[in-house]
Phi, psi and omega in degrees: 000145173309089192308346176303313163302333183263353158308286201301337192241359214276195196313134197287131154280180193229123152331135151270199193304304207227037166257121195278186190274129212267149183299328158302296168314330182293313176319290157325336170312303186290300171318303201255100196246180193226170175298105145309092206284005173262023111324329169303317204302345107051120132272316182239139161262130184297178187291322179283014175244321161333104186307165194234150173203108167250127174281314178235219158302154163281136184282126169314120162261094185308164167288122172074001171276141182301151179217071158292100183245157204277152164238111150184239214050241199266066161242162194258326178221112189263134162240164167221104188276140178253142175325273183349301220271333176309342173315285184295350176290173165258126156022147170189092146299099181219127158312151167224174154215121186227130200229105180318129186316320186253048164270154204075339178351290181319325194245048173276163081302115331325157183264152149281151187288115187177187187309122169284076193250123168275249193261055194228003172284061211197152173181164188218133149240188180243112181231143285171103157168269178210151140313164182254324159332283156345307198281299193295298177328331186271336177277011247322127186316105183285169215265325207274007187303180176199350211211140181215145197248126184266149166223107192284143170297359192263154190202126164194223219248078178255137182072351209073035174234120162274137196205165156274183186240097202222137205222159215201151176204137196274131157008276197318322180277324113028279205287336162334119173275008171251031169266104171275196155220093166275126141239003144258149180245083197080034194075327128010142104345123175290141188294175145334286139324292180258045159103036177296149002257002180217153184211143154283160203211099159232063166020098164127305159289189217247194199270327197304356167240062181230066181313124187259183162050073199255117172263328175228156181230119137205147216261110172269155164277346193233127179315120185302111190255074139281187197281308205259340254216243182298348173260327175284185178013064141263158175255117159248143121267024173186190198282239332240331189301143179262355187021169193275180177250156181287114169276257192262151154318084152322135180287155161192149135273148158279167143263094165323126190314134151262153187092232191223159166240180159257143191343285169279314185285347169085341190304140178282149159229150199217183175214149194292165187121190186282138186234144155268113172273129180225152156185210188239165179230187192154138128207184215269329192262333199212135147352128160281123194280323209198147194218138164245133187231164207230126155247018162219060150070041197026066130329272236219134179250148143207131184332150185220142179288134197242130178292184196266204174275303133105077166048010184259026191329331173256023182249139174338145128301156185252121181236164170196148172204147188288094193222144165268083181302155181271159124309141143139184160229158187227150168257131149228192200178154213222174188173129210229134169224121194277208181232041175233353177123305154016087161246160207268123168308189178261163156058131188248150171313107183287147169193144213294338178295316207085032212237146221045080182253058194252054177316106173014142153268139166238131194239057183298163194200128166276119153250149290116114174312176193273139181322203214206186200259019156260319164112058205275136197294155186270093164237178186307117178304318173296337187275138182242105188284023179273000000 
């Protein structure tokens, strides 16, 4: 291999104090988009708003080309399906709220070098497609499995390990019946991005194991050491840490942004009076039971009314709450406790990945009577530009 590449990919770094974010990352940016969050208003986000995380390329698909994919390792009957014949099976639809591992990434300290993600890395859809459950039953399973392993068509260079893009889910999480082989999205053909013409869909977890462009599942006896599996998506602290691996999906809320922003900086602007706060909740393990919101940079909490599931257990709740904005600036800010006890801290715990980050959302926000009929510049009432 071109020793220029294990330079360019080589061991994951940490920023420095007063290092900005470099035209490679910026590169990954362009690639890889996040949820406009004034989108949540929402119960389903379309697909070109959904956030995307492509690791290597999207693999070219012809119109009409056969996609055969394989069953086999400790299976009894190995198969090979093409999406057309998963097509004639019957149907199986779950809602999801699907959330990147590295979302918040960006507002670490040290940052780690990777995909800049604030919070917008998250989205919900409806996918369409065969239990994975079904297939592997149909493949039948040997009693020594332990493991059942995805293998993506997309393939390149991370770290300097040239690789497809392949991930693992132990067996008992597999056999779930709402873990699908999705080829739709929001009723839809999956788009490109997100893994036409077939993907895994697994409720709960955080997206690096909803393997897209998917060609092979095989079922091991020995836990899976690949590259994504064991060097990637760990919680370390520091290179040496041997760390857990990223699983289910930490609770948080979101804000949909209220008022208008400014352009460049995205910072709100509002008018004083009754505000409505609104946004979405989640998290991977348990229902969120309770969402709270902050109008002073969480000081001070108060309950915020939260909708049911309304029959959707791995997809966001809609939560609102009620505020009389000031003059003046404000922080607000949300915060989700699941029913397993789970609440999103004020500050997140650091690991060298960035990864479960699921930290306060923090929001400023200017409010400011309405301009005037000249179109009088928006400034801070607390600030005296004397």
């Amino acid at each position: 291999m071109d020793p220029r590449l294990g330079e360019l990919s080589g061991p994951a770094r940490l920023a420095g104090p007063d290092e900005d974010i470099s035209a490679a990352e910026l590169g990954l940016a362009a690639r890889n988009h996040g949820l406009p969050l004034e989108a949540m208003v929402d119960d389903l986000t379309p697909p070109g708003l959904h956030y995307v995380l492509v690791h290597y390329d999207i693999p070219r698909v012809r119109p009409g080309a056969e996609w055969p994919v394989t069953v086999g390792g400790r299976v009894r009957r190995p198969l090979t399906l093409d999406v057309a014949e998963l097509r004639l099976r019957h149907p199986a639809t779950c809602r999801v709220t699907m959330e990147c591992a590295g979302n918040g990434r960006a507002r670490l300290e040290p940052r780690p070098i990777s995909q800049p993600w604030l919070v917008e890395a998250v989205g919900t859809a409806e996918w369409t497609g065969v239990p994975l459950g079904e297939v592997l039953a149909e493949a039948e399973v040997e009693d020594a499995a332990v493991e059942v392993v995805f293998t993506g068509a997309d393939h390149g260079i991370e770290r300097g390990v040239e690789q497809d893009y392949r991930r693992s889910l132990p067996l008992a999480e597999a056999m779930r019946p709402e873990v699908l082989l999705a080829y739709e999205m929001n009723g839809l053909p999956l788009p490109p991005q997100h893994g036409h013409p077939l993907r895994l869909v697994v409720p709960g977890w955080y997206g690096m194991a909803h393997v897209k462009w998917l060609r092979g599942i095989s079922v091991v006896d020995t836990p899976f050491t690949g590259f994504q599996q064991a060097a990637a998506y760990r919680i370390r602290r520091s290179p040496d840490d041997p760390g857990r691996p990223v699983t289910r999906m930490a609770p948080r809320a979101l804000l949909v942004p209220p008022g208008f922003p400014d352009f460049l900086s995205r910072a709100r602007v509002l008018r004083p009076g009754p505000v409505l706060l609104e946004g979405r909740a989640w998290s991977g393990t348990s229902p969120v039971r309770a969402v709270e919101v902050s109008t002073d940079d969480g000081r001070s909490w108060t309950a915020a009314d939260l909708d049911a599931a309304g029959g959707h257990p791995w997809a966001w709740q809609s939560w609102q709450a009620r505020w009389t904005a000031t003059p003046g600036s404000h922080v607000l800010c949300a915060r989700a406790t699941d029913a397993d006890g789970h609440t999103q801290p004020l500050e997140q715990a650091w690991n060298t990945g960035g990864f479960c980050n699921n930290a306060v959302q923090r929001v400023p926000v200017l409010c400011v009577p309405a301009a005037g009929p000249d179109g009088d510049p928006v400034r801070d009432p607390g600030h005296d530009p004397g």
